[in-house]
N, C-alpha and C positions, 0 to 999 in steps of 0.2 A: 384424453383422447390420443389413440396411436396414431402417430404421424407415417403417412406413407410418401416415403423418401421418391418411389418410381414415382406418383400422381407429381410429386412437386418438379421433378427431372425433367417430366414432361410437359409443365406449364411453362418452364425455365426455357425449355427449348422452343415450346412455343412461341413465348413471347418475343426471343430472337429472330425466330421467321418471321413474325408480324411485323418485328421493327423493319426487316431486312424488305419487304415485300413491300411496303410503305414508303420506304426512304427517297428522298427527295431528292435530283438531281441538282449540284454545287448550281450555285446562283452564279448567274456572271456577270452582273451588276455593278458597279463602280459603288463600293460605299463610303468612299472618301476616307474620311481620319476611324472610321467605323471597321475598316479592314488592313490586317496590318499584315503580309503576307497569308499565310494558312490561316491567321488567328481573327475570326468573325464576332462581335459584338454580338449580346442579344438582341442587339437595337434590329437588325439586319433581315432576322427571322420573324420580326413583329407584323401586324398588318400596319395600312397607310394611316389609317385610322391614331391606332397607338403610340407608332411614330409621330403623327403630327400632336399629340397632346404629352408627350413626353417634351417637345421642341419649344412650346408653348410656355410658358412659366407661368401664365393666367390660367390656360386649360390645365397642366401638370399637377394633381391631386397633392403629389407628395412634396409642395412647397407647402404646404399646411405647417407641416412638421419643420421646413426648413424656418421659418417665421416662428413657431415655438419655440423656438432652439435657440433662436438668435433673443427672446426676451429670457430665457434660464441664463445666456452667457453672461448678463449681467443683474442675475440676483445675486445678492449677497448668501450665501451659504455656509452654516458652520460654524462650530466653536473661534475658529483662525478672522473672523469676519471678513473672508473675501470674497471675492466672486471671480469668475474664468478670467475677465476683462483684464483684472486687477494686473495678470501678468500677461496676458498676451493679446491684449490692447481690447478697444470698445466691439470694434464690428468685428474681428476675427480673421482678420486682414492675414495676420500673422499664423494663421492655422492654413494659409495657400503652399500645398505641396505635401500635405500631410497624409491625405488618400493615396496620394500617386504611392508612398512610398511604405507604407505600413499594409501588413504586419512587420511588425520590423525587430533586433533584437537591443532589449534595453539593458544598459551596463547596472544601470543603477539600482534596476528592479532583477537583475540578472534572471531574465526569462523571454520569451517570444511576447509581445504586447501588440495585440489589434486596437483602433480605438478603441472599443469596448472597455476592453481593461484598463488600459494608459487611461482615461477619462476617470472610469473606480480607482485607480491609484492616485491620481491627481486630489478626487476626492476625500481620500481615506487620509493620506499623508501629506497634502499642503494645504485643504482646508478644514480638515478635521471634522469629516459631513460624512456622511451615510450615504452608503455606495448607491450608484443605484439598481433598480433589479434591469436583468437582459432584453426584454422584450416590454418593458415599463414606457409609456406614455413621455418619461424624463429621456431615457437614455436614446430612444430612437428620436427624439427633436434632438438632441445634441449632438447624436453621429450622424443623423443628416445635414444637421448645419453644418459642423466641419468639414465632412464631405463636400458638400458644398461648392465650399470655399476652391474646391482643387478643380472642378467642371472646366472640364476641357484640356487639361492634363493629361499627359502620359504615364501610363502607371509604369515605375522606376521600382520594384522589389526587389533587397538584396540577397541572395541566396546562397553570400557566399561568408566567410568565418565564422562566429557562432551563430549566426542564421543556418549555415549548411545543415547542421544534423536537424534540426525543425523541417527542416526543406525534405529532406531524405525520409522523414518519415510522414510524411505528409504524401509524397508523391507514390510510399507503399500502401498507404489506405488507399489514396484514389485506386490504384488497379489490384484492388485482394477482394476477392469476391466474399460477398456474405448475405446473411439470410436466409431462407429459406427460396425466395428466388435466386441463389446462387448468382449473384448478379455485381458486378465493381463499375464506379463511375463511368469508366473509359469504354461501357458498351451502349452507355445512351450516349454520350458525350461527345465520344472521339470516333467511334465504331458506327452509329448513326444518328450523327448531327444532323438536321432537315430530314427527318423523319417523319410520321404522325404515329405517336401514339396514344393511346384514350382520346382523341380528337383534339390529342395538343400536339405542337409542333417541336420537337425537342430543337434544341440550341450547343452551342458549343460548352455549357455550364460556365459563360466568364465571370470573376468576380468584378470587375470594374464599375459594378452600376447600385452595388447595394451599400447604404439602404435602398430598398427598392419598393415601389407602389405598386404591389399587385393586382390587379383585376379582380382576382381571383381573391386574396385576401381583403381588400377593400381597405388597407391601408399598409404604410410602408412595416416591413420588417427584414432582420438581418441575414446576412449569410447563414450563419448556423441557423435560424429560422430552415431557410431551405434547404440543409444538410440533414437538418430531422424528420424533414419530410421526406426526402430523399429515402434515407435511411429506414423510416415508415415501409414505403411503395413497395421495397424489396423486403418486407417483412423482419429487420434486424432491429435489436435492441438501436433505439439512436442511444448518443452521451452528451452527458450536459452542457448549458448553454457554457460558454469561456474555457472548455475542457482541453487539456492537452492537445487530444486527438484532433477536432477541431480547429487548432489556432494553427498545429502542424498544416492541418488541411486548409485551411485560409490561404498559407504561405503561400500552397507547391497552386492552389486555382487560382492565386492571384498572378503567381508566375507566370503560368503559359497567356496569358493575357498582355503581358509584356509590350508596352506600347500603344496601344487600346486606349481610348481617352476615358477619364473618370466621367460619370454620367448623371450621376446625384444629383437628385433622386431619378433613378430610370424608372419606364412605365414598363412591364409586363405583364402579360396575361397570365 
């Protein structure tokens, strides 16, 4: 089918007047540890509703997963017969700080490592287990436990010596338009944050809350989860779950969240 480049100019354009026509006037609300000057938690844009069952650890769906996670940290897994515990104690005590500060860059694996990966590597090469897959029932109980562990933290990312070049390209994906809706994060995100569009409320895209429990998905899933969905909306190829592009982009949205408390597992709709 030939594609007509003016129909698509013209839905691209459109869609920016609807954002623009919709967009929500700045809250002036005191959101506490929730607002860190400019930089707003998703928590902030949710209704009271969501909030109060994010707040909740009884109502919060995505401690399901956090209670998963904490019986995988001590099965034994592997050729190596260990299990997580074996090095970094029983309850996980010792993974406190580890959201705030990853993606982070590892000398040993010389590469950018979200938990995602650092968890497969841990796998692969101290227990001698099979990684697990991205979106697998195993890997999101274990990054939400660990996550976890950092609630109510400050997210601390380093962006500077061999983290900088990840950072740098990470923060050219966030504003390079693409797809077919000719579209780069920084125009739902930064351009109209408290917005409505499809009768959702956009947000400032922070990563500080995932894994996260969506409403909308009906149970928790990762960042790259919502970067391929993202990437969907505006009709572009997405790239694979753990991919370059990706971990780059982890970095530079973990960044600007910069002081934001870790919220694992956060509720969104």
């Amino acid at each position: 089918m030939k594609t007509n480049w003016k129909q698509l100019t013209f839905l691209s354009a459109a869609c920016a007047v609807c954002l623009s026509v919709f967009a929500a006037s700045a809250d002036a609300a005191d959101w506490g540890p929730y607002q860190v000057e400019d930089r707003r938690s998703g928590y902030t844009y949710m209704t009271d509703e969501s909030r109060a069952m994010q707040v909740d650890s009884f109502q919060n769906p995505g401690m399901i997963w956090v209670e998963q996670g904490a019986e995988l940290w001590d099965q034994t897994n592997g050729k190596a017969g260990k299990a997580c515990a074996n090095c970094h104690g029983a309850d996980g005590e010792k993974m406190k700080g580890v959201a705030a500060r990853y993606p982070a860059y590892d000398a040993e694996a010389k590469t950018l490592q979200s938990v995602e990966t650092q968890i497969n590597y841990c796998l692969e090469n101290r227990m001698q287990a099979e990684p697990y897959k991205w979106e697998s029932k195993e890997m999101l109980s274990m990054t939400t436990f660990i996550n976890h562990q950092s609630l109510g933290m400050p997210v601390d990312v380093k962006i500077d010596g061999p983290a900088a070049e990840w950072y740098e390209k990470g923060k050219a994906f966030y504003y390079e338009r693409r797809g077919q809706l000719d579209m780069a994060c920084k125009h739902c995100h930064e351009d109209n944050a408290g917005g409505i569009i499809r009768a959702n409320t956009l947000t400032q895209g922070q990563g500080n809350g995932f894994p996260t429990y969506r409403l909308k998905w009906q149970k928790v899933g990762s960042i790259h989860r919502r970067f391929r969905g993202c990437n969907k909306q505006v009709r572009s190829k997405p790239f694979g779950y753990g991919s370059d592009e990706y971990l780059a982009l982890e970095l530079y949205v973990k960044s600007r969240g910069q002081g934001l408390p870790v919220e694992t597992p956060a509720v969104r709709n």
